[in-house]
VEXRO-66838 format. One line per 2 residues: number of its first residue (from 1); their letters; for each residue x, y, z of C-alpha. Coordinates in steps of 0.02 Angstrom, whole numbers, plus 50000, padded with zeros to 5 digits. Layout:
<atoms>
NUM) A) X Y Z; ...
</atoms>
This chain:
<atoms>
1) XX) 45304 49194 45718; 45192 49342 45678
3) XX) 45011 49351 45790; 44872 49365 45668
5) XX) 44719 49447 45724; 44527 49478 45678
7) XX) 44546 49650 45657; 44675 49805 45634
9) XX) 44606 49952 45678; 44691 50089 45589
11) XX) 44716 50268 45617; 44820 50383 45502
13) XX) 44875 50540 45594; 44922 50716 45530
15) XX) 44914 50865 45652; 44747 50765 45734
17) XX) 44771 50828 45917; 44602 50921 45943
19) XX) 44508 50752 45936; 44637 50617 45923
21) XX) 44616 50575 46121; 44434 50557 46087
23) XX) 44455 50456 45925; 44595 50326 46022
25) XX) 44481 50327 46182; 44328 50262 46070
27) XX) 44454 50134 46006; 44500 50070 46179
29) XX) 44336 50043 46239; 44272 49935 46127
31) XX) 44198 49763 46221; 44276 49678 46046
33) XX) 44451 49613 46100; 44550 49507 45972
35) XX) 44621 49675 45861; 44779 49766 45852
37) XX) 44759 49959 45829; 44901 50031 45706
39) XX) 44957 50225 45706; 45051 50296 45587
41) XX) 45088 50481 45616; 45136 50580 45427
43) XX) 45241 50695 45523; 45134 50797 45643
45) XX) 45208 50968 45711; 45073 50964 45841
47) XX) 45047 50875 46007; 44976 50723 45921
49) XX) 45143 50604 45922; 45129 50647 46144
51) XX) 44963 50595 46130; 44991 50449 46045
53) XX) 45139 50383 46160; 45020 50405 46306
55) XX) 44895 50291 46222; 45021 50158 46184
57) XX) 45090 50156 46366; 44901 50108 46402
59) XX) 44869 49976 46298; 44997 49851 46234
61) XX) 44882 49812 46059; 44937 49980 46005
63) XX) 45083 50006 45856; 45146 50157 45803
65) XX) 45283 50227 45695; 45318 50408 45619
67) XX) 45350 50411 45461; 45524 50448 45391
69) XX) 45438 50618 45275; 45255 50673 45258
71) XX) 45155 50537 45149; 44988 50638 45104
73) XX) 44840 50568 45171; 44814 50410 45030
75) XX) 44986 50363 45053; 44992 50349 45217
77) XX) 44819 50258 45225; 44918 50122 45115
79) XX) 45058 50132 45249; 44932 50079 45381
81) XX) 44849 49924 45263; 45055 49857 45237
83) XX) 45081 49822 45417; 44895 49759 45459
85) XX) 44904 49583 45513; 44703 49578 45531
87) XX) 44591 49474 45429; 44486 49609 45437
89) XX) 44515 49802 45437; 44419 49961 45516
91) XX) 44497 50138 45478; 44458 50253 45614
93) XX) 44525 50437 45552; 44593 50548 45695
95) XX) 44436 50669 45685; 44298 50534 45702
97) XX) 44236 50450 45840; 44145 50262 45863
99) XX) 43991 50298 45933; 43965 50121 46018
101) XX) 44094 50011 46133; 43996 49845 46007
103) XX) 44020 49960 45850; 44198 49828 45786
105) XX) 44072 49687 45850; 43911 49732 45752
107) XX) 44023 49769 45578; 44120 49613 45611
109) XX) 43954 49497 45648; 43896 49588 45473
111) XX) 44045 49522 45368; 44061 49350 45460
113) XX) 43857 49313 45433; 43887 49344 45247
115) XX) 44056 49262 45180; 43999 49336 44992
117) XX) 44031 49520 45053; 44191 49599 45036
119) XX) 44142 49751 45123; 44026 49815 45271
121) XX) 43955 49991 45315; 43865 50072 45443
123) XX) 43736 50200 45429; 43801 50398 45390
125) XX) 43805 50494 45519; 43885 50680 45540
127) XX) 43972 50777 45671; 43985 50966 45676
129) XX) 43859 51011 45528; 43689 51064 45506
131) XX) 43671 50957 45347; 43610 50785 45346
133) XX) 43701 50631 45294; 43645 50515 45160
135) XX) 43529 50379 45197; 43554 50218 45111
137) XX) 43427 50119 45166; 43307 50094 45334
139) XX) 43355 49924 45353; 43508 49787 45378
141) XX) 43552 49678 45228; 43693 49606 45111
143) XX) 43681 49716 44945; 43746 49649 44786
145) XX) 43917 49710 44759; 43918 49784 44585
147) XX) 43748 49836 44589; 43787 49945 44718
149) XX) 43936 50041 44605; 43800 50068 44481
151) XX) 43687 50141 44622; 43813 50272 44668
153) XX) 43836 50333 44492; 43642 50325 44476
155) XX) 43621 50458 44621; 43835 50541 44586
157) XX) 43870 50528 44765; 43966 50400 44886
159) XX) 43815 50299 44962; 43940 50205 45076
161) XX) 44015 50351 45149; 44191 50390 45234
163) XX) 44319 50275 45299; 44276 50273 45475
165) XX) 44097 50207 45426; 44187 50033 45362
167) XX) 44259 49885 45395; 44318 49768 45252
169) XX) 44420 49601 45225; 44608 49644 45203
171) XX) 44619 49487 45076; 44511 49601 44945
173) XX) 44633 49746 44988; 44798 49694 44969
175) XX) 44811 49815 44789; 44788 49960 44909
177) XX) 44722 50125 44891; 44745 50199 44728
179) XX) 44852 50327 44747; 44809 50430 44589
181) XX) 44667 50477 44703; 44644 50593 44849
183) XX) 44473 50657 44865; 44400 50504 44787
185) XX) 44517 50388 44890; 44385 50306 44981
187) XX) 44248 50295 44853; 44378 50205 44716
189) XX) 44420 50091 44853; 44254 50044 44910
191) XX) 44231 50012 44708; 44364 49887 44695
193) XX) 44314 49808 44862; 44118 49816 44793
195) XX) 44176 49739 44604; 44249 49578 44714
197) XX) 44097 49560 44825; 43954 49616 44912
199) XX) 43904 49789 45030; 43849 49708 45210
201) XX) 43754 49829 45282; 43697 49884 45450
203) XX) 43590 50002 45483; 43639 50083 45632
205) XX) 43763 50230 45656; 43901 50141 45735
207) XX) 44040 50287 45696; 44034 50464 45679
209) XX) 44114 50571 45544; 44170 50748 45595
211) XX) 44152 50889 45488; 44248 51050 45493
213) XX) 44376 51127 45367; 44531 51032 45441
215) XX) 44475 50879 45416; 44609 50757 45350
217) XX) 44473 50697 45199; 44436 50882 45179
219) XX) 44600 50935 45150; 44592 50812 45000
221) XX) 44476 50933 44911; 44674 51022 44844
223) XX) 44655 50857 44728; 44658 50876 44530
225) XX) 44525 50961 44477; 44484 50829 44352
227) XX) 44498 50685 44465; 44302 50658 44456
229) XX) 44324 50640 44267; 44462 50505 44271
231) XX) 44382 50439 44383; 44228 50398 44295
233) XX) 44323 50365 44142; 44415 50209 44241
235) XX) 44274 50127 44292; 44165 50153 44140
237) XX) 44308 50071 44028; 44266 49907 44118
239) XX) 44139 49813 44009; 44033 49735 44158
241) XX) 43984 49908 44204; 43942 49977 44043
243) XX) 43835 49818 44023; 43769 49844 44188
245) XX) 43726 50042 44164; 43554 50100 44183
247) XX) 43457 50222 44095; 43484 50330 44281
249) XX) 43660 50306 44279; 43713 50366 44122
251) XX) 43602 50519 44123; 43679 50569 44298
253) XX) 43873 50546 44243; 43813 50625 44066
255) XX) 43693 50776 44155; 43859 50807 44288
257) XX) 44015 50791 44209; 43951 50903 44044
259) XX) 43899 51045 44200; 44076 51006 44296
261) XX) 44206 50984 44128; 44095 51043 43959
263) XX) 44194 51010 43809; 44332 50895 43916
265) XX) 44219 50769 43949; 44155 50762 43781
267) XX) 44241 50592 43739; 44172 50517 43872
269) XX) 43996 50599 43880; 43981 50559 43695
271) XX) 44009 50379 43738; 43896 50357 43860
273) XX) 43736 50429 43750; 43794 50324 43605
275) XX) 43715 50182 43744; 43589 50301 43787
277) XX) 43502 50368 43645; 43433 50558 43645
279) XX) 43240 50516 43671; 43316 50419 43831
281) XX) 43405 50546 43888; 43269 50697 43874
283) XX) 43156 50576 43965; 43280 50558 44104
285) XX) 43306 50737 44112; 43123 50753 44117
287) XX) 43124 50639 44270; 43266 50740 44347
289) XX) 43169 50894 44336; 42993 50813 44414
291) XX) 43051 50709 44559; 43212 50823 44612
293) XX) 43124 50903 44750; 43019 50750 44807
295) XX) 43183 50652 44828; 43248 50790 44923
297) XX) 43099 50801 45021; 43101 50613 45059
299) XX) 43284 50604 45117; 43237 50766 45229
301) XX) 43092 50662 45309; 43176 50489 45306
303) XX) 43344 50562 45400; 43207 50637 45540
</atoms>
């Protein structure tokens, strides 16, 4: 018979040794017990498979395999979500850290208080930067779902952050990553969880994303350079969002993707003002120019 459990905890490994043994020790300690924590090494060179074994000889809740050849980072993410036997899942990538022994507790109290949400989400917060990570909002609460995918192509940016900042239900995940995506791996799948359900929300900074050049997300950024493009094309072919597109939104994927792609995105770009209109767009644009630095100025002071 196979052992459910409340949560897999899963952590993709590539070359990870500088901070996997503080990753896996942030994983041990937490006071939330009922989880199993799966590792699935893509074929690491480096002392990472040692550290691993020492882990598992540890703690008995700990799989881990190597994989047969080297998956790339989305693939092997979808490795991990096959063998979770979790109702719920947390990815915790071999660079990042949770920053609290109750962080699995608080995200999982967040998704069992609100049985509409499909995915949860702790506050941003950055490791080995000077820059500041987005601030969604000052306070907890259960955000509506598709509203929020509209929110993150108003503003062009991932307002839920990286993988290690999550924790979602594995019975809205069971498609998988998409794996036509690498550097927008996360945000597509927080989209699909987001068009099934609602964004729970705390706001606290449970986890901690690292930053440095060989980060495993980071080394996503060899991904097609017009991945942002289909991207946005997929989602705005779905008719709920193109009813659900605000004046904001459309300005921001029109304003970006004619600076990023010019005449490529055309098709697309010329789509979105025919819903638009021109006198809505200059006014938009107008906006954009105004309030660009006060924004800026109020995430500064907010993040402080």
């Amino acid at each position: 018979m196979v052992a459910f459990v409340k949560v897999s905890v899963l952590v993709p490994v590539f070359n990870g040794e500088a901070h996997l043994h503080e990753c896996l020790e942030s994983i041990l300690i937490q006071d939330f017990r009922d989880l199993e924590i799966l590792i699935s090494d893509d074929g690491s060179t480096d002392r990472s498979l040692e550290i691993v074994e020492n882990f598992a000889a540890r703690d008995s809740r700990i799989r881990w395999w190597k994989n047969p050849r080297n998956l790339g980072l989305t693939a092997n993410s979808n490795a991990c979500l096959k063998a979770a036997r979790g109702e719920y899942v947390k990815f915790v990538h071999q660079d990042d850290k949770l920053l609290s022994p109750a962080a699995i507790k608080r995200m999982v109290a967040a998704l069992d208080a609100n049985p509409q949400a499909s995915l949860a989400g702790s506050r941003q917060h950055l490791t080995g930067t000077h820059s500041r990570a987005t601030l969604f909002s000052k306070t907890s609460g259960c955000f509506d779902g598709r509203n929020m995918i509209v929110r993150c192509f108003e503003q062009n940016t991932n307002l839920i952050g990286q993988p290690t900042l999550t924790l979602f239900r594995s019975s809205n995940a069971q498609r998988g990553f998409n794996e036509q995506f690498t550097g927008h791996m996360d945000c597509e799948m927080w989209f699909h969880l987001l068009e099934q359900g609602d964004f729970a929300y705390v706001a606290e900074p449970l986890a901690t994303w690292r930053v440095h050049q060989n980060h495993q997300t980071a080394r996503t950024g060899n991904s097609p350079n017009d991945e942002h493009l289909r991207f946005v094309q997929d989602w705005y072919a779905k008719p709920w969002l193109r009813d659900l597109a605000t004046d904001r939104m459309l300005f921001s994927q029109i304003y970006y993707l004619r600076k990023k792609y010019g005449d490529s995105a055309s098709p697309l770009t010329s789509a979105m003002m025919a819903q638009l209109s021109p006198s809505h767009y200059r006014w938009q644009w107008l906006k954009h120019k105004i309030c660009r630095p006060f924004q800026q100025l109020g995430r500064q002071l907010a993040n402080q």
